[in-house]
N, C-alpha and C positions, 0 to 999 in steps of 0.2 A: 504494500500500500504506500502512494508514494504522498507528498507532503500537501500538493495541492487537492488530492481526494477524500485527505483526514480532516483539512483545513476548511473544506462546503459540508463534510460530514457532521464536523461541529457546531457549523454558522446554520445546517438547517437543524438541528437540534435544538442552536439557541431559540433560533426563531419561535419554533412551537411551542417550547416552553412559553415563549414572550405572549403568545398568541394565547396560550392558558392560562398564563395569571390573568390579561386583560380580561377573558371570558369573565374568569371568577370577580374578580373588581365589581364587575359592570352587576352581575350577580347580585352579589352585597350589597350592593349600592340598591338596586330595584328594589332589593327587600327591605334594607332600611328604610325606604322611601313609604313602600308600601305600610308598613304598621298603621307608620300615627295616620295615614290618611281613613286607614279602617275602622284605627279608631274614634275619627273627626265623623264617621258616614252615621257608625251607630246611632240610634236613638236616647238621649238619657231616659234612665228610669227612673220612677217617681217612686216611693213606697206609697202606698194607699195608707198603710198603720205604720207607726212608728211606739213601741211599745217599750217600757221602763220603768225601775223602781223610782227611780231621779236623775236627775241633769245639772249638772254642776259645772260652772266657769270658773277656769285654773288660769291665774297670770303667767307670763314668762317667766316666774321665779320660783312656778308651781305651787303659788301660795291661791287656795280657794277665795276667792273672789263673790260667788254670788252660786246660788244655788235655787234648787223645786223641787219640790217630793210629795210626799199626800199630806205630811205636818203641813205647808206652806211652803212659803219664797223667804229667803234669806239672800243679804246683801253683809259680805264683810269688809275690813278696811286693808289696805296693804299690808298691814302685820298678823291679818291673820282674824282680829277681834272682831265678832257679830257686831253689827251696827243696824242693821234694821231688820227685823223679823213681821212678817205679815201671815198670821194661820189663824185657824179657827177661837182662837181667844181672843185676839183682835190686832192690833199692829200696836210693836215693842220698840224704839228707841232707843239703843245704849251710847254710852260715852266712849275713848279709847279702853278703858279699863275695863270695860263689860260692864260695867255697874248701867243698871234701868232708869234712864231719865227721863223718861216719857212712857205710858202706856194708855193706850183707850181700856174701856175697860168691857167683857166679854159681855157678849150678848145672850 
């Protein structure tokens, strides 16, 4: 085998390699393309029920914030301390310290 038939033997070698990575690329690339568009086509779903003991609002610092449950709605302060409670005895009022500054009184 002489030098210039190992030398085209190579270079078509190269080639199709070159030819099969581009295939795969262009591949890749369709399908990444394809997802989010599949995901853009679908329909959102709605739930009809949404069901729960309660629902609680957590700040970025993970400190509860405000809350629902079947007692009532509760609203607390950045440290954490109940500040307004509103449930079936009537609406509660506290200070930083949790101490009752305010209360209606039950019905």
């Amino acid at each position: 085998m002489n030098k210039s038939i190992a030398m085209e033997s190579r270079l078509d070698k190269l080639e199709q390699d070159n030819r099969r990575l581009k295939l795969a690329l262009g591949l890749l690339l369709l399908v990444l393309t394809a997802i989010p568009l599949a995901g853009a086509v679908m329909p959102q779903q709605t739930p009809e029920m949404i069901t729960a003991q309660g629902f609680y609002v957590i700040d970025e610092n993970g400190t509860r914030r405000a809350g629902m449950n079947a007692a009532g709605i509760a609203y607390w302060d950045y440290n954490g301390a109940p500040r307004v409670m509103m449930h079936t005895d009537g609406i509660r009022y506290n200070d930083e310290n949790g101490s009752v500054i305010w209360s209606t009184p039950p019905r």
